[in-house]
C-alpha positions in Angstrom: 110.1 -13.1 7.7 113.2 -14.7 6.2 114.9 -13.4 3.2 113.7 -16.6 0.7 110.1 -15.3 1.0 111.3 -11.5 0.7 112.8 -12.8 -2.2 110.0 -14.8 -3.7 107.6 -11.4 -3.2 109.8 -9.1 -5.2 110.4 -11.8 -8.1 106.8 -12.3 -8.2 105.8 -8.5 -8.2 108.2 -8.2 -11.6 106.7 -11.3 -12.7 103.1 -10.0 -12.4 104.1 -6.8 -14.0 105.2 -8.7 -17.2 102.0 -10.6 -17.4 99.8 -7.4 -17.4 98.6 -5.8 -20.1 98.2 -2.1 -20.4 97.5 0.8 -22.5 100.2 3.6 -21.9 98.7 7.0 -21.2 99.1 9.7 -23.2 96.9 12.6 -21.1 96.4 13.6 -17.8 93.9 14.8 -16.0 95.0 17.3 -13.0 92.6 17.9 -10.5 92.1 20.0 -7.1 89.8 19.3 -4.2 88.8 21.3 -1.3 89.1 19.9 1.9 85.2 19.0 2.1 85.8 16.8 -1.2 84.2 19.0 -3.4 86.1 19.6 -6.5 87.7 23.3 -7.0 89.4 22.7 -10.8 90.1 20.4 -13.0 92.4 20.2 -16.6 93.2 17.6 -19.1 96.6 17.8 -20.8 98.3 15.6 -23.4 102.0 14.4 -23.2 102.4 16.8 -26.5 100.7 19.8 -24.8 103.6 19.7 -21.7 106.3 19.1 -24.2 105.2 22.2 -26.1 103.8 24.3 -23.2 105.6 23.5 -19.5 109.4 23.1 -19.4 111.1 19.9 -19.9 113.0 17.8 -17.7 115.9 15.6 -18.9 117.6 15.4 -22.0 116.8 11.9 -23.5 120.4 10.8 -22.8 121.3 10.7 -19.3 119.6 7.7 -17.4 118.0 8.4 -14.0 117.2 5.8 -11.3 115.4 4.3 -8.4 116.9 1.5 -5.6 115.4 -1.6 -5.3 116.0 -4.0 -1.8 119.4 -3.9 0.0 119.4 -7.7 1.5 123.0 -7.6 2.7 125.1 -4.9 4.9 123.2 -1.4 5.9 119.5 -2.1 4.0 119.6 1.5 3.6 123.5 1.5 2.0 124.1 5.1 2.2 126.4 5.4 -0.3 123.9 4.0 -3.1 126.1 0.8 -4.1 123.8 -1.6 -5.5 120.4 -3.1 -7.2 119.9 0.2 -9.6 116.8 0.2 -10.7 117.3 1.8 -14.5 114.1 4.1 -15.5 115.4 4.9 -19.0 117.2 7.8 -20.8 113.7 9.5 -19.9 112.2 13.1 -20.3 108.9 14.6 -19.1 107.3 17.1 -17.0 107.6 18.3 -13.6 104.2 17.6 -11.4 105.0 20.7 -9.9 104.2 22.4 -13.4 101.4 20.1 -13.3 99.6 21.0 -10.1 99.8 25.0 -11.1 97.8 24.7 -14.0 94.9 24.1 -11.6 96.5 26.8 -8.3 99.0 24.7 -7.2 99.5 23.5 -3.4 100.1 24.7 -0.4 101.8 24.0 2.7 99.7 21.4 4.5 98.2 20.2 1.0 99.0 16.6 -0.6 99.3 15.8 -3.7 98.3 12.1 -5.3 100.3 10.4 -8.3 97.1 8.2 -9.2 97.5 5.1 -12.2 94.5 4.1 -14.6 94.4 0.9 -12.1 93.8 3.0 -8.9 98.1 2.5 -8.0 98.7 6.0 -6.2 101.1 7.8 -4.4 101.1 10.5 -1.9 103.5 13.2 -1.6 103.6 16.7 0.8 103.8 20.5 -0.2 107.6 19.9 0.4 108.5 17.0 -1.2 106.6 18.7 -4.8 107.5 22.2 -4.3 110.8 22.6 -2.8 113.2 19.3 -2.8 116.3 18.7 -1.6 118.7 18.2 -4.6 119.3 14.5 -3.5 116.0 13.9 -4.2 115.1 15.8 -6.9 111.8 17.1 -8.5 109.1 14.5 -8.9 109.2 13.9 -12.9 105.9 12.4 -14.6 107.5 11.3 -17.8 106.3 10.6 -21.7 109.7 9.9 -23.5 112.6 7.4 -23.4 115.4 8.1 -25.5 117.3 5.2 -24.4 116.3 2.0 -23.2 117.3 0.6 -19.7 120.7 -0.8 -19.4 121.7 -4.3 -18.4 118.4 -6.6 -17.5 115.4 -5.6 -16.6 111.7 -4.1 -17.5 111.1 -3.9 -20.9 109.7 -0.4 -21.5 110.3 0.5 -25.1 112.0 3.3 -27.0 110.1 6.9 -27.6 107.1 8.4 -26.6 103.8 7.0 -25.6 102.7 4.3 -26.5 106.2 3.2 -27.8 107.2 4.4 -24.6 105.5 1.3 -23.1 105.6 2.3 -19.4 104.4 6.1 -19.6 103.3 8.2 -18.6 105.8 7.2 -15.5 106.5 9.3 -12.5 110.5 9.1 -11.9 112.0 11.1 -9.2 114.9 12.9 -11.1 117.9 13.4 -7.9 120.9 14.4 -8.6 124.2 12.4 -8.5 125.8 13.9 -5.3 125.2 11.3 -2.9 126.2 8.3 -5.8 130.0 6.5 -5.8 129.6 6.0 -9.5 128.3 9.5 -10.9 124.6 8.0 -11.2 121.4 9.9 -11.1 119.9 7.8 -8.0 116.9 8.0 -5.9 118.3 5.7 -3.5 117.2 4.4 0.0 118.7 6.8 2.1 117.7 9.5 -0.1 114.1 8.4 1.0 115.0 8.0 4.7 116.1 12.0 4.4 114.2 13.6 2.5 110.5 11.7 2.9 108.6 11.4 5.5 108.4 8.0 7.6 105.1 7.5 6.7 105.6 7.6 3.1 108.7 5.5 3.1 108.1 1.7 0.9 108.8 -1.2 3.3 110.3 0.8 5.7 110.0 -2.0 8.8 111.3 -4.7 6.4 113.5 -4.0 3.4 113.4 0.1 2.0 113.0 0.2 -1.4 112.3 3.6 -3.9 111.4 1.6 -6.8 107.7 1.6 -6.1 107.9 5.3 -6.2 108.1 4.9 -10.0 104.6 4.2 -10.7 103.8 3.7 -14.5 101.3 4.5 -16.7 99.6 7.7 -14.7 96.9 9.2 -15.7 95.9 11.5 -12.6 97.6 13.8 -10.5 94.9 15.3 -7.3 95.5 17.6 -4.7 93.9 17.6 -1.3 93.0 20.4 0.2 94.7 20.5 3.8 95.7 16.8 3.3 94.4 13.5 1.9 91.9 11.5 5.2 91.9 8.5 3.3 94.1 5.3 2.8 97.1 6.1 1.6 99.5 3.4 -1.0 98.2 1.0 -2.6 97.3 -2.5 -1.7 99.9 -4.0 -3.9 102.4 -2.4 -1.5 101.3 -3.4 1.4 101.7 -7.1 3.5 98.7 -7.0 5.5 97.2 -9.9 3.6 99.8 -11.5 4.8 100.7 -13.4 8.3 104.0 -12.1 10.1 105.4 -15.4 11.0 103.8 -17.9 8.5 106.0 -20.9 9.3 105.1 -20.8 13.1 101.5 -20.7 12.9 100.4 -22.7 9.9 103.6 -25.1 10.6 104.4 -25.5 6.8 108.3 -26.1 5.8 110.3 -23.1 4.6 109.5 -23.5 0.9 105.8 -24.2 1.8 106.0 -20.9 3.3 107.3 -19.0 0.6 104.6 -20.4 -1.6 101.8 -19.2 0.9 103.2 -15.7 0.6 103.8 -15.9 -2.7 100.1 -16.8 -3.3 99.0 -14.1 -0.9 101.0 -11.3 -2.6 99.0 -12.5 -6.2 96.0 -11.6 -4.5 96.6 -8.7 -3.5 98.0 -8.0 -7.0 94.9 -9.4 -8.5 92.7 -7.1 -6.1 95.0 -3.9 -7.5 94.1 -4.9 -11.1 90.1 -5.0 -10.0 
């Protein structure tokens, strides 16, 4: 797959974002399920209820990001040098915090970040519960006190709904492992501190930015794991042939339009 159609994906996945329209969330509902599927506990919090109740993480001033693709050098550029994806001068709560209002996890459990759309995330006892300092604690968040710097998502300016984008999960590491002093979750972050399986593009081009999934509205945990598919079908390229120039003999910029096309559908299937 040649970089024009890797290219042509992640412009049209920003694209699609932009022409989407959603209602922020402004409650969550936390949930725990025993390893039969039968449901053990459930709560429903509001953004204001954490703020006033659970501690808070970030300060509304200092920005925090994510790493989008590396298409030149070391894809995984270790030293965190390039595409910073800005999430905003953002505060919220810990899902940690979250998953203890209904008994928490355990080793062995997962826990899924779920969107109103059916977007979700998976993450391990480890990754919630005790995480490295360069990745940091996984941060569902319901302010903004700044707005992104440079270009980029528009996401608004306070809490939900001005807060256009929450609730948003951002993973909050620290700033050891950055050249410039910036609060990155970068790619090599994610190759050390997630598991494989859980990594975003990891055969093609790594990227944490689809770790920061907006406007969240569930958090479940699985008892003893989660058996079903894991990701969402935005994020992944089955839909999608490995080596569409060969077989369908199209031109280059033929090709990038059939993927193009092909990622839209999937997008369209994740907004069903």
């Amino acid at each position: 797959m040649n970089k024009m159609l890797l290219a042509a994906i992640f412009i049209l996945q920003i694209f699609a974002a932009t022409l989407v329209l959603a209602d922020p969330t402004t409650e969550i509902k936390v949930a725990r399920y025993a390893e039969n599927g039968i449901l053990l506990d459930q709560k429903t919090v509001t953004y204001r209820w954490m703020e006033n109740n659970l501690p808070i993480y970030g300060d509304g001033k200092t920005h925090y990001y994510h790493q989008g693709p590396v298409f030149e050098g070391d894809k995984w550029d270790p030293d965190e040098t390039t595409n910073f994806k800005d999430k905003g001068a953002v505060k919220g709560t810990n899902v940690k915090d979250l998953c203890d209002l209904v008994g928490g996890m355990s080793p062995g459990d997962t826990v899924m970040i779920r969107s109103f759309d059916g977007y979700h995330l998976e993450f391990g006892y480890d990754n919630v519960y005790r995480p490295r300092s360069r990745q940091g604690p996984l941060v569902l968040c319901w302010y903004c006190g700044e707005g992104i710097e440079g270009f980029g998502e528009h996401q608004g300016v306070g809490y939900s709904p001005d807060y256009s984008v929450g609730m948003r999960l951002v993973i909050f590491a620290d700033n050891s492992t950055n050249l410039e002093d910036k609060h990155v979750f970068g790619n090599w972050d994610m190759h050390e501190c997630l598991p494989e399986k859980c990594h975003h593009f990891y055969d093609l081009y790594p990227s944490t930015n689809g770790f920061s999934a907006k406007w969240v509205d569930e958090i479940r945990i699985y008892n003893r794991g989660f058996s079903g598919q894991e990701g969402a079908p935005v994020k992944s390229l089955s839909v999608m042939e490995p080596d569409t120039e060969t077989e369908t003999g199209l031109g280059s910029g033929a090709a990038v339009f059939v993927g193009v096309l092909s990622l839209a559908a999937c997008w369209r299937n994740r907004r069903r």
